[in-house]
N, C-alpha and C positions, 0 to 999 in steps of 0.2 A: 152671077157677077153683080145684077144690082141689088141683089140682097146683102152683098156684100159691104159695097157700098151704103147704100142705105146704114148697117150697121154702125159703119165709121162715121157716119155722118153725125148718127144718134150721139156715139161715144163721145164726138169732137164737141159737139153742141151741149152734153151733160159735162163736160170739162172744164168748157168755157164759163157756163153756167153754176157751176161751184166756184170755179175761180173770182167769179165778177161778186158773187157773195160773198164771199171770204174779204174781200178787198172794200166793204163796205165796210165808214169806221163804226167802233162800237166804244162805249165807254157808261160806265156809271157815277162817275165822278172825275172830279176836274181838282188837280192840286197845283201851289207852286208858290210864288212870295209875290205876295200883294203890291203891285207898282209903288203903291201912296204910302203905304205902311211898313214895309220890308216885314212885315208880320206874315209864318205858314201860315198859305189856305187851304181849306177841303172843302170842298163844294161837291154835294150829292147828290143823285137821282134818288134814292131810296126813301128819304122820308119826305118825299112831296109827288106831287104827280108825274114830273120828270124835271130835266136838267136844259136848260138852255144858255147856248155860250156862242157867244159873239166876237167873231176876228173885229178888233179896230185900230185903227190909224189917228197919228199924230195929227199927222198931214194932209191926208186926203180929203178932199171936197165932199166926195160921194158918202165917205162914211159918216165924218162930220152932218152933213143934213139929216142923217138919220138919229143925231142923240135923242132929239124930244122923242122921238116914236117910241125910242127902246126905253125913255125912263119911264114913260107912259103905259105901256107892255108890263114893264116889271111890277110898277102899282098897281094895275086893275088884274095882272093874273097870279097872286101871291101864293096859288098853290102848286106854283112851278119854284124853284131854284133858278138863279139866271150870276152868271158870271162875263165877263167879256176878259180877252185874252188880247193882248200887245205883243207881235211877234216882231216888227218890222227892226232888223238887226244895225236899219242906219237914221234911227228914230234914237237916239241918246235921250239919259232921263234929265237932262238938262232942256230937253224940247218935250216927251211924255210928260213927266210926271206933271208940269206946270198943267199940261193943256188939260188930261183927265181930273187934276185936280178945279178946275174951269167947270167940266165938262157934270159931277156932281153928280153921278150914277150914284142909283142906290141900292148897288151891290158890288161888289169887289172887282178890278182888276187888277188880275195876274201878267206877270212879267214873264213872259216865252223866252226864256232864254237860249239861244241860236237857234230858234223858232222849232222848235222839238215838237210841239203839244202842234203846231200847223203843219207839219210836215206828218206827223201822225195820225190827223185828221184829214190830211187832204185838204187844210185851207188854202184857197188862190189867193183870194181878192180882200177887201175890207171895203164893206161889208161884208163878212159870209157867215151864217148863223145857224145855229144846229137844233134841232130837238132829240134829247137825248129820252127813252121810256125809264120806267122804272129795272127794266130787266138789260137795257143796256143799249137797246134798238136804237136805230136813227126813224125819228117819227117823219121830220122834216131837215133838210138842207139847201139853203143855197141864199140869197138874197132876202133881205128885210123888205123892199119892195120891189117894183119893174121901172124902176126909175133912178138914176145918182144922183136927183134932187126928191127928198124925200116926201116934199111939200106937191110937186109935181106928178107924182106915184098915182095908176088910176088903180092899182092892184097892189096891196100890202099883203105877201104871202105870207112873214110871220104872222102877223095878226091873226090875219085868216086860221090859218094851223092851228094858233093857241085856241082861239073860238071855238073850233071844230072837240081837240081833244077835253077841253074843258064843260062843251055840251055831248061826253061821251061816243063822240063818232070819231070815222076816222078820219086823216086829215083828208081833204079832200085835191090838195097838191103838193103831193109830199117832196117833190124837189124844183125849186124856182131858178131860174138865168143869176148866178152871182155877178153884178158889175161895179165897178171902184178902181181902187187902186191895186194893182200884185204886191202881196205881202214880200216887203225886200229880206231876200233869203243871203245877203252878199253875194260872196262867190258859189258858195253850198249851190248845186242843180238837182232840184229833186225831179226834177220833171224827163 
């Protein structure tokens, strides 16, 4: 009988354990229309070291304190791709497009239309930030720092992350606490 058991246990637990890997996102590239440009984008993991894409908000405090870090990020680690992504569905580009236009990233954001690319990814919050590998892997997710004032931050897990795979190791926290604002999905419950 409790070999029995035991067996079921094992099965239940290699199930669960497929399942929660399966349910990790993966992606190699990130496409869609550029907020600022109405111009397709493609943005790759394959020809650079990997892909990093960042949920942001129009609105949010939290994610706002983070712009310097991330324009900062994208210029000292240029052998990554980095995209950020606008999912928030009650963010109009009469309020986006002005503010990212402001905001002077340099690199694209995309337009999540009825937040598809975050509901596919599992984004919550904005900030929430990804490392994508060259093969498709999630290297890191979750929070740009341990702080919704970025300036405040005594741990910047992207940073850290990029540090890590750019001196060949592995990340050494490959998922951080995401805190911000919840990406407004309207009515849509993905949860």
């Amino acid at each position: 009988m409790k070999s029995d058991m035991k067996n079921t246990l094992f099965i239940i637990l290699g199930l669960f354990l497929s399942l929660a890997a399966s349910a990790a996102p993966q992606t190699k590239s990130i496409e869609g229309k550029d907020l600022l440009t109405e111009a397709k984008v493609h943005v790759d993991a394959n020809d650079k070291k990997g892909l990093v894409v960042v949920f942001l908000s129009a609105r949010c405090p939290c994610s706002n304190s983070h712009n310097t870090e991330l324009r900062d990020l994208a210029n000292a680690y240029k052998e990554f791709n980095f995209v950020a992504v606008h999912s928030n569905v009650d963010e109009g580009k009469d309020i986006s497009k002005p503010y990212f236009e402001k905001a002077a990233f340099p690199f694209p954001v995309i337009e999540d239309e009825k937040a598809k690319l975050a509901d596919d990814l599992k984004a919550f919050k904005t900030p929430h930030a990804y490392i994508f590998g060259s093969n498709g892997e999630v290297l890191y997710q979750g929070g740009v720092s341990n702080s919704k004032d970025c300036a405040k931050a005594d741990k910047k897990f992207l940073r850290e992350a990029l540090e890590d795979l750019h001196a060949g190791k592995s990340v050494r926290t490959p998922e951080g606490r995401t805190l911000g604002c919840a990406i407004s999905r309207g009515e849509k419950n993905v949860w």
